[in-house]
Structures are given as structure tokens and as C-alpha cells.
One Martini backbone bead per residue (centre of mass of N, CA, C, O) as a GRO file, in nm:
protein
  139
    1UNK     BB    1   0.103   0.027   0.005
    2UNK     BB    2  -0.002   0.380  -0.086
    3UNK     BB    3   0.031   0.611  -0.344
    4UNK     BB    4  -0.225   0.590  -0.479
    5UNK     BB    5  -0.495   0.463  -0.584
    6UNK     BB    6  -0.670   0.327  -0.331
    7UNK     BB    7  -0.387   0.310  -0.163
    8UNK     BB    8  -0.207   0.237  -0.349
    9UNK     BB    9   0.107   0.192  -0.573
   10UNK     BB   10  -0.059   0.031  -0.767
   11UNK     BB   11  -0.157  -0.101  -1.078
   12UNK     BB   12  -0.412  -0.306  -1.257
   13UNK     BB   13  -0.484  -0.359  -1.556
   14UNK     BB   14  -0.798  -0.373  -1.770
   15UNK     BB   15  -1.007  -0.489  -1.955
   16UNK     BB   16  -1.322  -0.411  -2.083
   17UNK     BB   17  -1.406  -0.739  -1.969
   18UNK     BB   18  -1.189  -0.790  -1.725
   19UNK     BB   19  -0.914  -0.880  -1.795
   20UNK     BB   20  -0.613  -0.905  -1.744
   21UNK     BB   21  -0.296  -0.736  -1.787
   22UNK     BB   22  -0.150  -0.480  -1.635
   23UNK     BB   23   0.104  -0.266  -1.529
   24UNK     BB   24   0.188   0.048  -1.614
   25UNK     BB   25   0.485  -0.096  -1.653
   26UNK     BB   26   0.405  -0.369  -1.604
   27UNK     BB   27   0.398  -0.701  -1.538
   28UNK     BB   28   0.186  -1.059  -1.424
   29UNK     BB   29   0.232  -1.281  -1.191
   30UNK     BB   30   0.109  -1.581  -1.101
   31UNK     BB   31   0.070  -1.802  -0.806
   32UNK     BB   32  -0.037  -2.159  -0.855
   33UNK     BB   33   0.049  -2.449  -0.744
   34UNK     BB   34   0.331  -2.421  -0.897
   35UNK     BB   35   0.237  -2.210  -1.111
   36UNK     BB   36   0.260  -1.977  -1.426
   37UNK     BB   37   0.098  -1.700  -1.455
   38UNK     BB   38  -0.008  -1.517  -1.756
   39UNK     BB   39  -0.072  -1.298  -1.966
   40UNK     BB   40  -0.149  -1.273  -2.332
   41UNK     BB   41  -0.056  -1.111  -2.588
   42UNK     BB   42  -0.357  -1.090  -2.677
   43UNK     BB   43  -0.372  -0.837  -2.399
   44UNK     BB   44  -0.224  -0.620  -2.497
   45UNK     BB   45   0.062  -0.616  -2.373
   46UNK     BB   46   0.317  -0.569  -2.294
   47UNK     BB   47   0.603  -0.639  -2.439
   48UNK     BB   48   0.872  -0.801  -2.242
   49UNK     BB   49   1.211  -0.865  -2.147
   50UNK     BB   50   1.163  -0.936  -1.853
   51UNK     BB   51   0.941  -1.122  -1.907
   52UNK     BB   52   1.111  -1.302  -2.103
   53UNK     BB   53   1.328  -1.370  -1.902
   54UNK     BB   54   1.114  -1.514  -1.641
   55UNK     BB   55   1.024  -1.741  -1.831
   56UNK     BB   56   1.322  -1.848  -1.862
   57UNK     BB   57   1.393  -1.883  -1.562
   58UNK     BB   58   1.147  -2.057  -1.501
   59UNK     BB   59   1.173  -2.294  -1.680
   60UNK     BB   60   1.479  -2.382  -1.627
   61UNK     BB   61   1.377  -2.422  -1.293
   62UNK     BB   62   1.115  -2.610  -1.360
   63UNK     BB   63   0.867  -2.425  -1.432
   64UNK     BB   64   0.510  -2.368  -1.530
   65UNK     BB   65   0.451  -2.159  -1.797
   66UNK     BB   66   0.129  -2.001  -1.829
   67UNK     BB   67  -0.087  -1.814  -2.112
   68UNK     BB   68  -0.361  -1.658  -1.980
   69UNK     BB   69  -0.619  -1.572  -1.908
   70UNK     BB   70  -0.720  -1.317  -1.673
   71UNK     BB   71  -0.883  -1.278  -1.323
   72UNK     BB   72  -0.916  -1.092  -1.055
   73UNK     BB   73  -0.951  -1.342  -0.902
   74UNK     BB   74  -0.663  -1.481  -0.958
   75UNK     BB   75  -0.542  -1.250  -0.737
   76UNK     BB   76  -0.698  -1.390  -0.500
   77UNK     BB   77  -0.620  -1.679  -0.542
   78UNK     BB   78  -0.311  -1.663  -0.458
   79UNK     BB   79   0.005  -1.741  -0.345
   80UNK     BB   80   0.138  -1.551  -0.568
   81UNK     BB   81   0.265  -1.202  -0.675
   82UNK     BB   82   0.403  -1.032  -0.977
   83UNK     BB   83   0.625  -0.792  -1.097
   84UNK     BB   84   0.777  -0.701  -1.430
   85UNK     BB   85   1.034  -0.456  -1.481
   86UNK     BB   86   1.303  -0.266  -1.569
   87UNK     BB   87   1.238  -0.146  -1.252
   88UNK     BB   88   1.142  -0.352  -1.105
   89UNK     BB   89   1.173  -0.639  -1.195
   90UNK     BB   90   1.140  -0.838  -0.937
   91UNK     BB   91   0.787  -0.800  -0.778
   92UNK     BB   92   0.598  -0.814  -0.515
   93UNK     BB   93   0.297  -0.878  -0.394
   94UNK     BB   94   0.078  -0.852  -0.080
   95UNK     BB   95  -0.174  -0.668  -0.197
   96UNK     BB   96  -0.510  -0.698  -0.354
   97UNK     BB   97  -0.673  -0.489  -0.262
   98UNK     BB   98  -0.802  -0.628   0.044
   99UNK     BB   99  -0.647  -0.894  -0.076
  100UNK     BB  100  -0.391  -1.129   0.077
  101UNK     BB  101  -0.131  -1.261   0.044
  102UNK     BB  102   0.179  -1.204   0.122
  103UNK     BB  103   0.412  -1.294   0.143
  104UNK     BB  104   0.714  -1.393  -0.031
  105UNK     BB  105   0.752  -1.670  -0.201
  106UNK     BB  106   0.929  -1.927  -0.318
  107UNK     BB  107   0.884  -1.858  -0.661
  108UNK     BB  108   0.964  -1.591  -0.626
  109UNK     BB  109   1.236  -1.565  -0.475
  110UNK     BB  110   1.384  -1.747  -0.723
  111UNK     BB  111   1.334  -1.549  -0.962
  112UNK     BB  112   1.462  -1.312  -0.813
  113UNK     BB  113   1.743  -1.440  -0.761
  114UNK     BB  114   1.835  -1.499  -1.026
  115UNK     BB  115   1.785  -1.232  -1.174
  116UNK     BB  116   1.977  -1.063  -1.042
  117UNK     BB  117   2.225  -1.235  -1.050
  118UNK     BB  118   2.210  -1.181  -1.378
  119UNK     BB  119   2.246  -0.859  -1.389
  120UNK     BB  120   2.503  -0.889  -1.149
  121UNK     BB  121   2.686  -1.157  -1.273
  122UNK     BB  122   2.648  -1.394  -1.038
  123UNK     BB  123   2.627  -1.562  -1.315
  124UNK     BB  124   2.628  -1.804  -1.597
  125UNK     BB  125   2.350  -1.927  -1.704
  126UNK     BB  126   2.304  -1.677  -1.851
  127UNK     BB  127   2.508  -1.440  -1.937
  128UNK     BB  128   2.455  -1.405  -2.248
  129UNK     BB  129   2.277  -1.169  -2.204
  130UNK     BB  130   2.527  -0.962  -2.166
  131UNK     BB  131   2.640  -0.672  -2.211
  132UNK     BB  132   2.929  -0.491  -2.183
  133UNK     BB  133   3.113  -0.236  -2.083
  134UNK     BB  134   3.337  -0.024  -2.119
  135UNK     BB  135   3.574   0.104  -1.975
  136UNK     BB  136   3.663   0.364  -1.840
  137UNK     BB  137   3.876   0.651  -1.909
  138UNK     BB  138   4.117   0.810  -1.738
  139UNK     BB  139   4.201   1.156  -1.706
   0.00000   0.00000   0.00000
């Protein structure tokens, strides 16, 4: 919770007919049951970067990400819920509206892991995705 409209910090948009879409900048990832679950690129959704990172490093993991339409319920009866985006990296998600969802899951913080681990170089599992700038000339 925070500043945002309805006490919230983030927003998570909806198509016109009620199905998830995503967050103002961020993917949404649903976790239910050991499966990941986001919505599909038919619902109009950023194609993200970091969403097709998060995808690759939990099939990786051995997670199954399905993509399919999502409905309000599905983040309300969720045991992890998170979100994605060059900003955000993967973020847990607490509560939406006011369903508790709690604290970050064991599948949330996996994919978390990972994922710094390898922006931050601590791994060479992805490495290949990596591409090093060159360093600085000191004058």
C-alpha cells in the first residue's frame, strides 16, 4: 500500500471486458499451486524484455508458465503474485485491493534470485544475455 489511487502503490490494468492485463509499466505474474501463470500477448500487453527474461528463467528452473487470460479472481485466490518490468525487476505484490496475499513465496523469491543474480553478473547460467560496456578511460 502506498500513494496511488485507492491506497495503492501500484495499479494493475484490466481490459474493457474485466480480464488482467498488466501494470502501468510492469508484466503480472500470478503464482497458483506451483504454476505461473501470466496473461497472454492477445490481451494487448507490453511485450516486455524482463516479462520474457522471468519466463525463461523459471522454465529454466523448472517452473511451468502458462499464458492465458486472467480474471481479478485469479490474483485474489493467488498464493504469489508479482511483477515485472526494467524498473521494477521482479517485484512481490502483498495485497491487491484488499486481499492479502502476504508475505513473498518460495516460487517468487526463486525467480527473484535468480534474476538479480544474473543482471548483477553473480552467475553465468544466463550470462550469454549480458553484454558488458566497456570500461571508463580515466583522464
Amino acid at each position: 500500500r502506498g500513494g496511488g489511487g485507492g491506497g495503492c502503490a501500484e495499479g494493475v490494468l484490466l481490459q474493457d471486458e474485466g480480464s488482467v492485463a498488466d501494470g502501468r509499466g510492469e508484466n503480472i505474474f500470478v503464482v497458483r499451486d506451483g504454476v505461473l501463470y501470466t496473461p497472454d500477448l492477445a490481451t494487448s500487453i507490453l511485450p516486455g524484455i524482463t516479462r520474457d527474461t522471468v519466463v525463461q528463467i523459471a522454465q529454466d528452473l523448472g517452473h511451468r508458465v502458462v499464458e492465458k487470460q486472467l480474471i481479478r479472481t485469479d490474483l485474489y485466490l493467488a498464493d504469489e503474485v508479482f511483477m515485472t518490468g526494467t524498473a521494477a525487476e521482479v517485484t512481490p505484490l502483498r495485497e491487491i485491493d484488499d486481499h492479502v496475499i502476504g508475505r513473498p513465496g518460495p516460487v517468487t523469491l526463486e525467480i527473484q534470485a535468480a534474476y538479480l543474480d544474473t543482471v548483477h553478473g553473480r552467475t553465468d547460467r544466463w550470462g550469454h544475455w549480458l553484454e558488458y560496456a566497456p570500461a571508463a578511460k580515466q583522464a
